[in-house]
C-alpha positions in Angstrom: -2.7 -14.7 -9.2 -0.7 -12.6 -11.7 1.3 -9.4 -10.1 3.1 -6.6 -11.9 6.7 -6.5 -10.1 8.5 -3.1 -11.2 12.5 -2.9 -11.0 13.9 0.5 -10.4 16.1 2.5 -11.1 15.3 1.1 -14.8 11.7 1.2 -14.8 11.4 -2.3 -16.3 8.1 -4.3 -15.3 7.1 -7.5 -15.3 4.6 -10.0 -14.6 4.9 -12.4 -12.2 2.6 -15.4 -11.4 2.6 -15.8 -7.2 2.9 -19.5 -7.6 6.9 -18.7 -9.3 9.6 -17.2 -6.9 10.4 -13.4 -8.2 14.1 -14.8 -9.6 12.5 -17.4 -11.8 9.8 -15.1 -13.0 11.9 -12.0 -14.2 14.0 -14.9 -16.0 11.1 -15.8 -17.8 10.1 -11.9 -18.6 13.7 -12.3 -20.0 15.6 -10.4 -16.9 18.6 -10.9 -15.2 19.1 -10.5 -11.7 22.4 -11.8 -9.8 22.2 -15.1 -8.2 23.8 -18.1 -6.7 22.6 -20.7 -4.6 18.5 -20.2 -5.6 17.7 -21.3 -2.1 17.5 -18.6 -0.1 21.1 -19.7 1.5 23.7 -17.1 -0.6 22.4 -13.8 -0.7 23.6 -13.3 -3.7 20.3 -12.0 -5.0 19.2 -9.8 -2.1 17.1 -6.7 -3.0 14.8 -4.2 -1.5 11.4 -4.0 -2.0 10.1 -0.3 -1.9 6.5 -1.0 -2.0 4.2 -4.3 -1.9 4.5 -7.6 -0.1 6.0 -10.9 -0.9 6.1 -14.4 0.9 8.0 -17.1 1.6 7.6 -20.8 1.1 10.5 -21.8 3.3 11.0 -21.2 7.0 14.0 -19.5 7.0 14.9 -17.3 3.6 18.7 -16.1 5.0 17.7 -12.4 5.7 17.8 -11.0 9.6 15.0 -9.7 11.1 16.3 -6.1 10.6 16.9 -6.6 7.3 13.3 -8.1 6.9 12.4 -4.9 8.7 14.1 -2.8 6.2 12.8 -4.3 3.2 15.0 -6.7 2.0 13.9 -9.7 0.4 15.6 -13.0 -1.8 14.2 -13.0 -5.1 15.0 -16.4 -5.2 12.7 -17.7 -2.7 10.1 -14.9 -2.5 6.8 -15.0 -4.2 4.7 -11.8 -5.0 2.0 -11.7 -3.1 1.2 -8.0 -4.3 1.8 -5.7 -6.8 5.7 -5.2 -6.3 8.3 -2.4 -7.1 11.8 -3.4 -6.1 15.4 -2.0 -5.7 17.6 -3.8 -8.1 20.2 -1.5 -9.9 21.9 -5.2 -11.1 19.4 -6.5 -12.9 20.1 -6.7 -16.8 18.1 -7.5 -20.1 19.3 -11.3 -21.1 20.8 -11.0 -24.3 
């Protein structure tokens, strides 16, 4: 299934297929979003999600259960399973 994922504070949407983790998909819409390790291990990519859900295919995705509580997710390893709009000041057009 096909979700629109929205990156604030630039307003910049994409779409993301739920079968891609977020990172990979916002490549392919031709975004930039920092990262590192791509497993879920770095936390190099952690962002907050302001409205919409996402899952995980891996047991453990590196975030504490208060931060899980707060919103924060890793784009790398998180899949839209909604429509999304995300905190992610960082994230740049590839040139």
């Amino acid at each position: 299934m096909i979700h629109s994922i929205t990156l604030l504070p630039s307003g910049v949407a994409f779409q993301a297929d739920d079968a891609l983790p977020i990172l990979l998909a916002a490549q392919q819409a031709g975004l930039r979003i920092p990262s590192s390790c791509r497993n879920g291990t770095c936390r190099t990519c952690m962002c907050r999600v302001v409205s919409g859900t996402v899952r995980y295919e891996i047991e453990w995705p590196g975030l504490s259960a208060e931060e899980k509580r707060d919103g924060y997710i890793l784009p790398c390893v998180a899949h839209a399973s909604s429509d999304l709009v995300i905190e992610e000041p960082r994230a740049r057009q590839i040139d």
